[in-house]
PQR file of N, CA, C, O and H, with PARSE charges and radii, in Angstrom:
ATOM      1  N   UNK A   1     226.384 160.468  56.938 -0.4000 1.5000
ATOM      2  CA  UNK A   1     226.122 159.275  56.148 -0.0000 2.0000
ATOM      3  C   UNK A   1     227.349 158.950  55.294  0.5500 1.7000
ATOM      4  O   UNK A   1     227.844 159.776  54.526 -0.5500 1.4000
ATOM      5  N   UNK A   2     227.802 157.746  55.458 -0.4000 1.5000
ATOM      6  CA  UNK A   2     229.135 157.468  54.690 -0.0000 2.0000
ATOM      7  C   UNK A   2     228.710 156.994  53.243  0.5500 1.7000
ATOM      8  O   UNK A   2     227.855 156.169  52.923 -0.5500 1.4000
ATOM      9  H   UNK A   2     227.399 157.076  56.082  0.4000 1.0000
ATOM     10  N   UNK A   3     229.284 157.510  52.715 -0.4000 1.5000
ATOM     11  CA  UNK A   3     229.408 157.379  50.576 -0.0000 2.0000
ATOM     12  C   UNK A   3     230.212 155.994  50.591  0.5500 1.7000
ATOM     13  O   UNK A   3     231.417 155.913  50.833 -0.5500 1.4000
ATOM     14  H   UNK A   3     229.979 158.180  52.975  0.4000 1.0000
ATOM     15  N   UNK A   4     229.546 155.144  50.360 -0.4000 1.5000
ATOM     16  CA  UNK A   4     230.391 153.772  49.997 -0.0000 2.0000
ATOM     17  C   UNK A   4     230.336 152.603  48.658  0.5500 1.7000
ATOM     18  O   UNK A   4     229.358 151.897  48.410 -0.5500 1.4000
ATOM     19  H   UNK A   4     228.568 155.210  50.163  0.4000 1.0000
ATOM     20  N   UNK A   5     231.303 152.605  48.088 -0.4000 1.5000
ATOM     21  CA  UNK A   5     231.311 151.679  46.877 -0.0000 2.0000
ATOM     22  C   UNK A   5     231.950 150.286  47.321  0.5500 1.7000
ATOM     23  O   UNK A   5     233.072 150.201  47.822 -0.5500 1.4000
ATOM     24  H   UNK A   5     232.097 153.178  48.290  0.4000 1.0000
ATOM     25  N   UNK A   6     230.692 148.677  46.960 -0.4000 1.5000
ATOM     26  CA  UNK A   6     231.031 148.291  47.484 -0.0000 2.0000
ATOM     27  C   UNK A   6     231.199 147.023  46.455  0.5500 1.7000
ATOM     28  O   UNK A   6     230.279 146.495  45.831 -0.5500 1.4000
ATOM     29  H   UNK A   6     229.781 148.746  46.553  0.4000 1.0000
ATOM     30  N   UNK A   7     232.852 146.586  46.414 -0.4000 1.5000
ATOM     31  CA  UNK A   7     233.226 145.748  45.110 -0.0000 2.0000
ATOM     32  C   UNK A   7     232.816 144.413  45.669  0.5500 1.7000
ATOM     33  O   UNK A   7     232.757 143.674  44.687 -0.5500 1.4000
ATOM     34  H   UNK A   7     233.600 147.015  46.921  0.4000 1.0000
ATOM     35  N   UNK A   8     232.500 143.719  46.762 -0.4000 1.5000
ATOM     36  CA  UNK A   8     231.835 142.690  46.744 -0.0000 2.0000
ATOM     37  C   UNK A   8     230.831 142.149  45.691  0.5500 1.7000
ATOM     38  O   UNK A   8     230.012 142.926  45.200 -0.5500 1.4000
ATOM     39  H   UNK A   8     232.549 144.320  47.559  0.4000 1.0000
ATOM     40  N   UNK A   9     230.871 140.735  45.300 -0.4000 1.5000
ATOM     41  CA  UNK A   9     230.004 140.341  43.705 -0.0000 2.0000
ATOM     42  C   UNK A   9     230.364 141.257  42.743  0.5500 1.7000
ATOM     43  O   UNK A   9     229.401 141.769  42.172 -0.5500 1.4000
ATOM     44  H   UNK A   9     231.536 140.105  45.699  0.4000 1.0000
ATOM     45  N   UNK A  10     231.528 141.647  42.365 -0.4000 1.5000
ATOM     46  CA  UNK A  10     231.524 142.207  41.492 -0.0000 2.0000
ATOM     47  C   UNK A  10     232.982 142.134  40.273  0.5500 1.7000
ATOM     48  O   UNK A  10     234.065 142.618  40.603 -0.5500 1.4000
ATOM     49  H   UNK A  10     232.310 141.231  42.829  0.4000 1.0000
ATOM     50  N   UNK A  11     232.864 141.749  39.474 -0.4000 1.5000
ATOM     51  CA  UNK A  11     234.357 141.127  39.052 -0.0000 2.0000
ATOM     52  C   UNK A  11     235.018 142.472  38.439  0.5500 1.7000
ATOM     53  O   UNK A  11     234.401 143.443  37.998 -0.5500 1.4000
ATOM     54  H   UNK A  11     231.985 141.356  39.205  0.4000 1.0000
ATOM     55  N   UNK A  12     236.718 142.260  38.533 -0.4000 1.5000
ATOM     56  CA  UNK A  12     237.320 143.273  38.529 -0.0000 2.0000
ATOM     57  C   UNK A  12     237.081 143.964  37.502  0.5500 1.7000
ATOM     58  O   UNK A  12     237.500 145.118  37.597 -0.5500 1.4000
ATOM     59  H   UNK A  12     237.218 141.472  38.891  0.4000 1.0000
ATOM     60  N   UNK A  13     236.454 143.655  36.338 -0.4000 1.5000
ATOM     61  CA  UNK A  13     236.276 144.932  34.769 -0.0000 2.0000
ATOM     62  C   UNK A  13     235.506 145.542  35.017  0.5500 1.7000
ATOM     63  O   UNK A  13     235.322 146.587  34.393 -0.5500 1.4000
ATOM     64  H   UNK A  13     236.113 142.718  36.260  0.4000 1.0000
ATOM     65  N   UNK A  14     234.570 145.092  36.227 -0.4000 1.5000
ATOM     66  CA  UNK A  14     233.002 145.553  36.158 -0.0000 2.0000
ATOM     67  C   UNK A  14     234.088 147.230  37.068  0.5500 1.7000
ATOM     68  O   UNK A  14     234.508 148.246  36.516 -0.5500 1.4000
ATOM     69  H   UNK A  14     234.720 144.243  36.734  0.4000 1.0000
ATOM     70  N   UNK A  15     234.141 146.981  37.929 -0.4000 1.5000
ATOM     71  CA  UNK A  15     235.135 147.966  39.243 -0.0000 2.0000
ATOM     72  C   UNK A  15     235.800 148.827  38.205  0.5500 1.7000
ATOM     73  O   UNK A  15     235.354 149.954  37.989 -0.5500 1.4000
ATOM     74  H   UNK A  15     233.799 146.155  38.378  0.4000 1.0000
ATOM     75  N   UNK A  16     236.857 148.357  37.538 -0.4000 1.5000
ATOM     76  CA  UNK A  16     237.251 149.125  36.332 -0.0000 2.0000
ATOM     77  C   UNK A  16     236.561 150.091  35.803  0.5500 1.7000
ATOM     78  O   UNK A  16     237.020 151.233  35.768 -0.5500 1.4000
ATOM     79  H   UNK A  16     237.220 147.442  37.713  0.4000 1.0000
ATOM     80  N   UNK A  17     235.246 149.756  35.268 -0.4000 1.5000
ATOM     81  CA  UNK A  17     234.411 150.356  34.281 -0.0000 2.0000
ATOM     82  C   UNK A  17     233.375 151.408  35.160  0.5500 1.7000
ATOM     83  O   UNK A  17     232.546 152.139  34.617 -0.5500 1.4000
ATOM     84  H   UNK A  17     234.874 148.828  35.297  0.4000 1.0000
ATOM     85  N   UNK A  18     233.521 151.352  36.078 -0.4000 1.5000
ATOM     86  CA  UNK A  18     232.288 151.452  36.983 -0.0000 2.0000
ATOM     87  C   UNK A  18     233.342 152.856  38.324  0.5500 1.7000
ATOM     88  O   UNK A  18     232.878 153.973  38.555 -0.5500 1.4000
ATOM     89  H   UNK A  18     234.194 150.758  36.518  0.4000 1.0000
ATOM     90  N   UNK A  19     234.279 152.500  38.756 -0.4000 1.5000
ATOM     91  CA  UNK A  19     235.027 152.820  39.938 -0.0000 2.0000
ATOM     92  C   UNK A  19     235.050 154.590  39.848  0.5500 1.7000
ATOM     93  O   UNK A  19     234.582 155.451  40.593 -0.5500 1.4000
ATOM     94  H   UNK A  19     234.656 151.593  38.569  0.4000 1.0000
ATOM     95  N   UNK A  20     235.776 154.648  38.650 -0.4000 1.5000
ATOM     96  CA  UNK A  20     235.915 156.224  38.463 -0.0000 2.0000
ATOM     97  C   UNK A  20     235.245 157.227  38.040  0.5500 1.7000
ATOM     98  O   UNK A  20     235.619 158.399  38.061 -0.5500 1.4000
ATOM     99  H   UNK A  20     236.156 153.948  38.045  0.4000 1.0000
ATOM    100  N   UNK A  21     233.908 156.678  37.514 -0.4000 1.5000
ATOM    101  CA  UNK A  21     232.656 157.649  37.626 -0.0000 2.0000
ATOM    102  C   UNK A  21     232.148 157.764  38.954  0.5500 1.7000
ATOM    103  O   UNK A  21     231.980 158.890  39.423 -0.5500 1.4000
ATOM    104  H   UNK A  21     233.603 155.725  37.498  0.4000 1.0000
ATOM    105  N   UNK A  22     231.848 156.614  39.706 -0.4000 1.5000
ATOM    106  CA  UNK A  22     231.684 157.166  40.992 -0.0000 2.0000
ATOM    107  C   UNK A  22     232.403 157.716  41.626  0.5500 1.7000
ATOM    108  O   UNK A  22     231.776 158.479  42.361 -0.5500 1.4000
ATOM    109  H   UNK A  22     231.984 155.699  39.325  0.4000 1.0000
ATOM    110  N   UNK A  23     233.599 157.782  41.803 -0.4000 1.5000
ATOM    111  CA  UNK A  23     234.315 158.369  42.860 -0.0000 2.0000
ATOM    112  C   UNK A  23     234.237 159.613  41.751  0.5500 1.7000
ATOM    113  O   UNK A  23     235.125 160.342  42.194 -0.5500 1.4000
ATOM    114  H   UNK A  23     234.109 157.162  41.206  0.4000 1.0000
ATOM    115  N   UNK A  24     233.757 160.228  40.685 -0.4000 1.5000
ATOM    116  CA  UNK A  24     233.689 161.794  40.504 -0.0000 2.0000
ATOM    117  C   UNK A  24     232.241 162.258  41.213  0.5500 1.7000
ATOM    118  O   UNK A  24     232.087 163.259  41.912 -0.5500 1.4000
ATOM    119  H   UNK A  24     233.036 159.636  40.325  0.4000 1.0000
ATOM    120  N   UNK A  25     231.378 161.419  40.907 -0.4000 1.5000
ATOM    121  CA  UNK A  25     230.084 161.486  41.319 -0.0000 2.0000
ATOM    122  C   UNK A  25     229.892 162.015  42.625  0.5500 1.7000
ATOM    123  O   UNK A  25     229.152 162.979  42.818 -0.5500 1.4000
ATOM    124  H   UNK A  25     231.503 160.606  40.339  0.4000 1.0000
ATOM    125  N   UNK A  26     230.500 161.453  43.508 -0.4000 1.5000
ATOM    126  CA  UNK A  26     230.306 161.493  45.187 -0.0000 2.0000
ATOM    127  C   UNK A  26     231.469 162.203  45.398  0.5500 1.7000
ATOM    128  O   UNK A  26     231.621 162.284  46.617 -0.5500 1.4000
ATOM    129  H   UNK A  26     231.101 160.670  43.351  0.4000 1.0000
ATOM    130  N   UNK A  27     232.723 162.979  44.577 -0.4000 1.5000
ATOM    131  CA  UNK A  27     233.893 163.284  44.897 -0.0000 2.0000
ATOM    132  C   UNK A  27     233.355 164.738  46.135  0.5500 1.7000
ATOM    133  O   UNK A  27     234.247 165.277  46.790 -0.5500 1.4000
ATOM    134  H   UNK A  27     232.599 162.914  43.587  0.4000 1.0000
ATOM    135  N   UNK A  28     231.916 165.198  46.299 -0.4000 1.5000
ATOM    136  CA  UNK A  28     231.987 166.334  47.314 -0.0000 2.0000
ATOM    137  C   UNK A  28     231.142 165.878  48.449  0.5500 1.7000
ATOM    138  O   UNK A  28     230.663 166.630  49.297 -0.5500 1.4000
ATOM    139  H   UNK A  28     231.191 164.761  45.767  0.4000 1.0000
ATOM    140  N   UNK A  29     230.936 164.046  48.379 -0.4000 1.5000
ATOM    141  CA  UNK A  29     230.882 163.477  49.514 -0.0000 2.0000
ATOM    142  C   UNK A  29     232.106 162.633  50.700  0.5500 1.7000
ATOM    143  O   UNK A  29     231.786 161.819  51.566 -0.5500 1.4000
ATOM    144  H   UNK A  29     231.325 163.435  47.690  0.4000 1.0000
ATOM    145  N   UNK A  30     233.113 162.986  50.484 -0.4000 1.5000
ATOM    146  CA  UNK A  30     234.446 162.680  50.790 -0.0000 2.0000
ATOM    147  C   UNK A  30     234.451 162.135  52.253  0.5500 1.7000
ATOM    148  O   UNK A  30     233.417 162.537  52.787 -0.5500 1.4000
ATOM    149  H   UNK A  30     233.372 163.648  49.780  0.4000 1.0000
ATOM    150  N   UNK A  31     235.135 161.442  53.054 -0.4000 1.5000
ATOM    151  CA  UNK A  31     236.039 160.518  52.701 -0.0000 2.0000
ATOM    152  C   UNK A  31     234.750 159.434  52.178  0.5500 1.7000
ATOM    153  O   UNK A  31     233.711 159.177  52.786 -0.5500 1.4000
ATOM    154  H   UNK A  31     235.975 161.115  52.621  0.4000 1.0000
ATOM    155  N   UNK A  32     235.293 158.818  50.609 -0.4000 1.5000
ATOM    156  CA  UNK A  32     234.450 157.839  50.243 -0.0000 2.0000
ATOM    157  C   UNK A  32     235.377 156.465  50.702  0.5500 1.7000
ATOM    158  O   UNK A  32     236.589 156.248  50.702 -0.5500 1.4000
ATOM    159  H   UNK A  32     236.137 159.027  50.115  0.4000 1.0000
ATOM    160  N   UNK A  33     234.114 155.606  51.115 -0.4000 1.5000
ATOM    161  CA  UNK A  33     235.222 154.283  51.019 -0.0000 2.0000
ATOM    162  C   UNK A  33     234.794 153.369  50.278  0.5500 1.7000
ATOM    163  O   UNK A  33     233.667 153.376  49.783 -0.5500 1.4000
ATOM    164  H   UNK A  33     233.130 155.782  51.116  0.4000 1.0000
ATOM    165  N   UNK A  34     235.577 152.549  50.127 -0.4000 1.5000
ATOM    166  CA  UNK A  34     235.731 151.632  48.948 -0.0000 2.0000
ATOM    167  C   UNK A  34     235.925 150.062  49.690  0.5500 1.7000
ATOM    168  O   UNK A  34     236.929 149.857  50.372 -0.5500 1.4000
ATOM    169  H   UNK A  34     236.493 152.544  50.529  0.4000 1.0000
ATOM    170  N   UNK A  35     235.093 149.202  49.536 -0.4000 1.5000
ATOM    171  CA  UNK A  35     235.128 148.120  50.017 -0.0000 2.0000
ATOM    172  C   UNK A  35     235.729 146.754  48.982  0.5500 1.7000
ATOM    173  O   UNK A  35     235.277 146.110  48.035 -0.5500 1.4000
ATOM    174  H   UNK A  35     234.278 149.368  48.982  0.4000 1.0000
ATOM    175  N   UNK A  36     236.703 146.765  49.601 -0.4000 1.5000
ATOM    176  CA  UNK A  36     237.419 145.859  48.324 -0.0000 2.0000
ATOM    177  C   UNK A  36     237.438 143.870  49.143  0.5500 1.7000
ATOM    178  O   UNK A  36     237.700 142.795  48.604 -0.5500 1.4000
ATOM    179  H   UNK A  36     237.070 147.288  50.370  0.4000 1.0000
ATOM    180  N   UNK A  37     237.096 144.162  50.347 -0.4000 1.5000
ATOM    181  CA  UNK A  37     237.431 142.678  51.220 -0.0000 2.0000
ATOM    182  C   UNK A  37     238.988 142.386  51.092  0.5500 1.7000
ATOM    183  O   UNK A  37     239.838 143.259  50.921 -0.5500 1.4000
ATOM    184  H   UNK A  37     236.884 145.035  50.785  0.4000 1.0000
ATOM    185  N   UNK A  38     239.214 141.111  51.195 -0.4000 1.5000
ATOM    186  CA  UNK A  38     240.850 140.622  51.509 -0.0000 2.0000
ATOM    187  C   UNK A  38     241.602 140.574  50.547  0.5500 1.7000
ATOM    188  O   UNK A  38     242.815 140.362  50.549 -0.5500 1.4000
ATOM    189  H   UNK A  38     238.524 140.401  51.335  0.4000 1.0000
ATOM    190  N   UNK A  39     240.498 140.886  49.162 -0.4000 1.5000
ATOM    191  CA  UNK A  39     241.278 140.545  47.981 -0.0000 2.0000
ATOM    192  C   UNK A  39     242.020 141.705  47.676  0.5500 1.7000
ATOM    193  O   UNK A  39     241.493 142.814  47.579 -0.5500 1.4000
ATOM    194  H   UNK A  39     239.513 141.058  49.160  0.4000 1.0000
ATOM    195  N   UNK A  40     243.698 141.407  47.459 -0.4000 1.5000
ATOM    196  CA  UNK A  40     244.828 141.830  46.861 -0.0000 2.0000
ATOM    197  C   UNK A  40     244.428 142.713  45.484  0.5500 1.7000
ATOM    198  O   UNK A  40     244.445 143.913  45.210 -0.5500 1.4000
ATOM    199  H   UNK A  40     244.126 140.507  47.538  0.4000 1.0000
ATOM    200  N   UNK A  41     244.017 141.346  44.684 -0.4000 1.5000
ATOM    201  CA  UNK A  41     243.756 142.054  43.724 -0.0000 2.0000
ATOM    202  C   UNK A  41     243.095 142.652  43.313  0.5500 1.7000
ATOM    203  O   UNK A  41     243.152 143.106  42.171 -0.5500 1.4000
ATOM    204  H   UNK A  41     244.003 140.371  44.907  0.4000 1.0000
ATOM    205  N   UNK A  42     241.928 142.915  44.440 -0.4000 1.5000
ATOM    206  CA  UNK A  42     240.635 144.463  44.129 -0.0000 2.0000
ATOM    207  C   UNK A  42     241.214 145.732  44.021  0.5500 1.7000
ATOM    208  O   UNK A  42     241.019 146.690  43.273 -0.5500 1.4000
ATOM    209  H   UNK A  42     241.882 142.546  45.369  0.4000 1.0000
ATOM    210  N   UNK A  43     242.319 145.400  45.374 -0.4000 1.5000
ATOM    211  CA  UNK A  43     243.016 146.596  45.983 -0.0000 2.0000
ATOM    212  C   UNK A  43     243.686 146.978  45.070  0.5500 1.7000
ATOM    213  O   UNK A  43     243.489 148.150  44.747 -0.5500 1.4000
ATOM    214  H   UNK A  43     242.477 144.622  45.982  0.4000 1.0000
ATOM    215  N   UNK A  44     244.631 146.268  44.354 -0.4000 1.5000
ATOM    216  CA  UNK A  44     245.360 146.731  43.194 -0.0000 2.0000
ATOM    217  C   UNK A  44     244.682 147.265  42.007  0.5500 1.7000
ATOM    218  O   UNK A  44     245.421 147.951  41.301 -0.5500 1.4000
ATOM    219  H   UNK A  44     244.791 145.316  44.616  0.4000 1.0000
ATOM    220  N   UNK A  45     243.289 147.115  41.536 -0.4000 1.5000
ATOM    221  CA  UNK A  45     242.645 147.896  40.842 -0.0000 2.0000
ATOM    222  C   UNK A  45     242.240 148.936  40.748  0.5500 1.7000
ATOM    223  O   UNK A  45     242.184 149.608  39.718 -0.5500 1.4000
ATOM    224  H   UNK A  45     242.688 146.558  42.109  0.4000 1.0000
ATOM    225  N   UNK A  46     241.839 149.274  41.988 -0.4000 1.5000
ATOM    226  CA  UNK A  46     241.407 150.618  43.055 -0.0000 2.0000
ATOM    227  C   UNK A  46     242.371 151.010  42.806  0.5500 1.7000
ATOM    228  O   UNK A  46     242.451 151.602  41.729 -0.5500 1.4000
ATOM    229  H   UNK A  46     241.885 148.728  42.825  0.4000 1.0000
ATOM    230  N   UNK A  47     243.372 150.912  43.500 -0.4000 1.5000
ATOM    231  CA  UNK A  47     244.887 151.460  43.061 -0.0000 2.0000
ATOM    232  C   UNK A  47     245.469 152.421  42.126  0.5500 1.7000
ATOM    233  O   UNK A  47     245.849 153.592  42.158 -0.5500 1.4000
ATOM    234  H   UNK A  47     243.307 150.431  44.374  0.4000 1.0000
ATOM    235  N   UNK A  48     245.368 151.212  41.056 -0.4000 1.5000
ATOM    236  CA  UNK A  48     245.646 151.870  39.960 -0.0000 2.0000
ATOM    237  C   UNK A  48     245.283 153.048  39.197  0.5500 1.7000
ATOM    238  O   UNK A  48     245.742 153.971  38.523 -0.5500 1.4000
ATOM    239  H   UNK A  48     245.059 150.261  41.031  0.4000 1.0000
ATOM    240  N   UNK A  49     244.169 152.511  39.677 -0.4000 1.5000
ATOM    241  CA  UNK A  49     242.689 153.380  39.008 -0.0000 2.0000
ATOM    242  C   UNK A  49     243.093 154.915  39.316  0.5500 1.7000
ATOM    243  O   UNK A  49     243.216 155.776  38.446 -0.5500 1.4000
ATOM    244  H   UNK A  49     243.796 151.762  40.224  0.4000 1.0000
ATOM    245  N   UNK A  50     243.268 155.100  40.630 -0.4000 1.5000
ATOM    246  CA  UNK A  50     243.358 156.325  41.611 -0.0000 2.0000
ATOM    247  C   UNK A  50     244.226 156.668  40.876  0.5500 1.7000
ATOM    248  O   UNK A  50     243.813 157.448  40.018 -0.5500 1.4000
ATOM    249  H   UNK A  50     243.168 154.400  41.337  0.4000 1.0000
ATOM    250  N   UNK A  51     245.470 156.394  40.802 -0.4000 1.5000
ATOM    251  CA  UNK A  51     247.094 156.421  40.768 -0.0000 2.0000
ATOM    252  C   UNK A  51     247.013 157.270  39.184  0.5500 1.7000
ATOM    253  O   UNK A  51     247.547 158.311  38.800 -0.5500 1.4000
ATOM    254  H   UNK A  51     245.806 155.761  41.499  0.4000 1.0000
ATOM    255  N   UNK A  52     246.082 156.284  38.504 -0.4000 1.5000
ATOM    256  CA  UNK A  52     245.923 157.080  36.863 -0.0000 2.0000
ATOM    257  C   UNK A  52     245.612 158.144  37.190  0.5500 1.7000
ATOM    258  O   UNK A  52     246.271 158.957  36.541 -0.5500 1.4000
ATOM    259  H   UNK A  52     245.649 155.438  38.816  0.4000 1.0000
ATOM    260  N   UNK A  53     244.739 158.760  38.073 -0.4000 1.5000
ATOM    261  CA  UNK A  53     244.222 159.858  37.923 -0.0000 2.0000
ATOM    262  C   UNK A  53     244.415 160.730  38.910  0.5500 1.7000
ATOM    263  O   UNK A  53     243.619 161.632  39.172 -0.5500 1.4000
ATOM    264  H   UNK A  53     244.204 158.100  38.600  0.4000 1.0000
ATOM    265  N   UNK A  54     245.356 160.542  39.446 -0.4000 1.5000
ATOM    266  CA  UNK A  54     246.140 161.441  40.785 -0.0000 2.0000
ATOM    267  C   UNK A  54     244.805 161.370  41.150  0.5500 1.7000
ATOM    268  O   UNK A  54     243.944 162.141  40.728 -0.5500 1.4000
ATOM    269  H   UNK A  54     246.003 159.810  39.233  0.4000 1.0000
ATOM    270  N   UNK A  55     244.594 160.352  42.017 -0.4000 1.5000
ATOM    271  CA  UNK A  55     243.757 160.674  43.560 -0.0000 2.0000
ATOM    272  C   UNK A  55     244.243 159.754  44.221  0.5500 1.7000
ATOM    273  O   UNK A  55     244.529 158.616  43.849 -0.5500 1.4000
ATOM    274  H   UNK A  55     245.293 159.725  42.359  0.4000 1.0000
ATOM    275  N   UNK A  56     244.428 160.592  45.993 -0.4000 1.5000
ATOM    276  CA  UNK A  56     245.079 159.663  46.568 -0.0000 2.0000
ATOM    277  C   UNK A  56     244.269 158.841  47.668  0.5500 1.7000
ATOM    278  O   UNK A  56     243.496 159.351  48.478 -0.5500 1.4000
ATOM    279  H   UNK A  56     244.195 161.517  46.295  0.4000 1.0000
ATOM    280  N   UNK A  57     244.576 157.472  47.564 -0.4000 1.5000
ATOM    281  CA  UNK A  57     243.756 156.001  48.542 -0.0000 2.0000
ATOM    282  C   UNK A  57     243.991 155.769  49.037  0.5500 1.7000
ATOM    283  O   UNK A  57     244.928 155.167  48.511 -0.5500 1.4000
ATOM    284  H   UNK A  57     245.205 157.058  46.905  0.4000 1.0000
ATOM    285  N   UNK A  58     244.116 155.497  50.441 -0.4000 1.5000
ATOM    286  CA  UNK A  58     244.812 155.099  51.566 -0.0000 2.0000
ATOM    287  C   UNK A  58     243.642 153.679  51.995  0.5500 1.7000
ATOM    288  O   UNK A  58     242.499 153.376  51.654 -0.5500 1.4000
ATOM    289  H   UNK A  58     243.355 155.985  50.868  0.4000 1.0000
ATOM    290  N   UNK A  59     244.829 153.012  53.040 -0.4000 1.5000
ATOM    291  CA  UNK A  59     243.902 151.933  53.222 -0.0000 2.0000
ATOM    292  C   UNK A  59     243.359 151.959  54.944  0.5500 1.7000
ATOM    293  O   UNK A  59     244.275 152.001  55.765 -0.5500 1.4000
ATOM    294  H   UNK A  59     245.757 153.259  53.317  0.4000 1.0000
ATOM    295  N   UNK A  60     242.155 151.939  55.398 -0.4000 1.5000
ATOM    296  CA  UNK A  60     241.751 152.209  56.602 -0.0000 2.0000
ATOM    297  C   UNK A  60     242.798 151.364  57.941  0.5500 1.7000
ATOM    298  O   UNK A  60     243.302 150.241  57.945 -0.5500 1.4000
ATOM    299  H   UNK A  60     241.411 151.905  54.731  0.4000 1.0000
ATOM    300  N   UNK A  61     242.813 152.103  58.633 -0.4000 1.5000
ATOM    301  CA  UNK A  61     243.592 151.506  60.016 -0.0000 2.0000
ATOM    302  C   UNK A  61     243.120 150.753  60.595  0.5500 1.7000
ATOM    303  O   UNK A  61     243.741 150.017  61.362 -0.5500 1.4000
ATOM    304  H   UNK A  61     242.403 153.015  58.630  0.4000 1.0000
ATOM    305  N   UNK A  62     241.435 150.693  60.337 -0.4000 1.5000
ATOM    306  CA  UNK A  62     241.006 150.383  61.283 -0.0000 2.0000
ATOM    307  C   UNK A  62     240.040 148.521  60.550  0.5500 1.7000
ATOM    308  O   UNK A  62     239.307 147.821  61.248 -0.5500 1.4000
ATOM    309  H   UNK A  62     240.930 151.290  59.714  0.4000 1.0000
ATOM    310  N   UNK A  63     240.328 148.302  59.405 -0.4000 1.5000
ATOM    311  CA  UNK A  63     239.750 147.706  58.615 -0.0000 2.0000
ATOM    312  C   UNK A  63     240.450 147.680  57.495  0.5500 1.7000
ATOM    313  O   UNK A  63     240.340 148.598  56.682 -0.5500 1.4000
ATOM    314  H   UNK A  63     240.923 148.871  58.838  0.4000 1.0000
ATOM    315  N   UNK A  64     241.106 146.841  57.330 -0.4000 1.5000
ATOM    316  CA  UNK A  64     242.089 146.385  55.893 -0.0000 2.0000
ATOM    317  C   UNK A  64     241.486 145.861  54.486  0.5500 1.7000
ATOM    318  O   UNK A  64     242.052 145.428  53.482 -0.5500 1.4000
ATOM    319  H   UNK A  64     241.196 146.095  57.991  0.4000 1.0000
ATOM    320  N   UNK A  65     240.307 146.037  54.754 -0.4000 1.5000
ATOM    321  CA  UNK A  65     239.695 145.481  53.729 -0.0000 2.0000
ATOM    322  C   UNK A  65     238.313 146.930  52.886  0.5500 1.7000
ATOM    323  O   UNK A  65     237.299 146.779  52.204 -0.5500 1.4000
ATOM    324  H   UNK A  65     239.848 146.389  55.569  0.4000 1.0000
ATOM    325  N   UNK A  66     239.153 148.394  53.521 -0.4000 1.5000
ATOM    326  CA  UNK A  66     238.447 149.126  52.995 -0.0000 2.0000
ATOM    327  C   UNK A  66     239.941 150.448  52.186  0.5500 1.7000
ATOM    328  O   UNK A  66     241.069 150.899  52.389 -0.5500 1.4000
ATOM    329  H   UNK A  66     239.977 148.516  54.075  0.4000 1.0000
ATOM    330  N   UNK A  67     239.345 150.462  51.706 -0.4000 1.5000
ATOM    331  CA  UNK A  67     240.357 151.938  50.824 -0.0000 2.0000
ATOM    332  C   UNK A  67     238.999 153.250  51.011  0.5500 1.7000
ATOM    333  O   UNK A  67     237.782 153.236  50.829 -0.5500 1.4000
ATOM    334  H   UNK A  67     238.429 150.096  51.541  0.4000 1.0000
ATOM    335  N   UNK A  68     239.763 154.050  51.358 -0.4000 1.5000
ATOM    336  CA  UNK A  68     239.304 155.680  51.855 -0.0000 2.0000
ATOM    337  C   UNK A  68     239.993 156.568  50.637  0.5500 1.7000
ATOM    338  O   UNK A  68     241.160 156.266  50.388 -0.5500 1.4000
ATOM    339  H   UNK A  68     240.752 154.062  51.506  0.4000 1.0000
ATOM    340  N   UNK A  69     239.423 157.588  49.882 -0.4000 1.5000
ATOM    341  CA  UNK A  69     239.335 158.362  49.690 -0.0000 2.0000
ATOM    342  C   UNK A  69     238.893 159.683  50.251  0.5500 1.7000
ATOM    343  O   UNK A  69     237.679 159.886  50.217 -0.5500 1.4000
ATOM    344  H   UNK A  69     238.474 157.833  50.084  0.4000 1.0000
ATOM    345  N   UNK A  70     239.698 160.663  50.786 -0.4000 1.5000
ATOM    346  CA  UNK A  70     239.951 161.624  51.553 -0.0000 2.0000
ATOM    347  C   UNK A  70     239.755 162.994  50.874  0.5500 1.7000
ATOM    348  O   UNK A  70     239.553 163.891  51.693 -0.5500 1.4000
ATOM    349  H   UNK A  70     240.684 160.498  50.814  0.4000 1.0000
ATOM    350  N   UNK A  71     239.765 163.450  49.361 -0.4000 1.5000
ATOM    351  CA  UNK A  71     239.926 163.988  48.974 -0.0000 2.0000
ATOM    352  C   UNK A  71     240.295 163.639  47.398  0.5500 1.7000
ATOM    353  O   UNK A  71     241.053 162.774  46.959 -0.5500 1.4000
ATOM    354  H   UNK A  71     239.929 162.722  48.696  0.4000 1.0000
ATOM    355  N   UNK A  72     239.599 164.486  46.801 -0.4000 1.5000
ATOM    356  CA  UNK A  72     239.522 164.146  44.947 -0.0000 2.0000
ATOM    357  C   UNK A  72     240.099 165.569  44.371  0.5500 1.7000
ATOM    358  O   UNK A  72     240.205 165.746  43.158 -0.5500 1.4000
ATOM    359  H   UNK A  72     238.984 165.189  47.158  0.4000 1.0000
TER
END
């Protein structure tokens, strides 16, 4: 069963406020993905977010509009 957070309807403070408790929450359900759609600037939140807290996001190969977490 895939662990998925999904930022659709959801404006970027909410993702902010919201992003990095879950990804501790589910961190020993791994790879989590993160559904950000086409928007740039979801991705760059996600991003950041990770980046603050040394975890690393990659973006799916297979679907550009998801970020994977592999490991927390």
């Amino acid at each position: 069963m895939k662990t998925i957070y999904d930022c659709h309807r959801k404006r970027r403070d909410e993702v902010r406020d919201e992003i990095l408790n879950w990804i501790y929450l589910n961190q020993h359900r791994t790879p989590l993905e993160i559904i950000t759609g086409n928007s740039e600037g979801m991705k760059w939140v996600v991003r950041e977010i990770c980046k603050q807290n040394s975890i690393h996001v990659r973006e799916s190969w297979v679907n550009g509009g998801v970020l994977l977490i592999d490991k927390v």
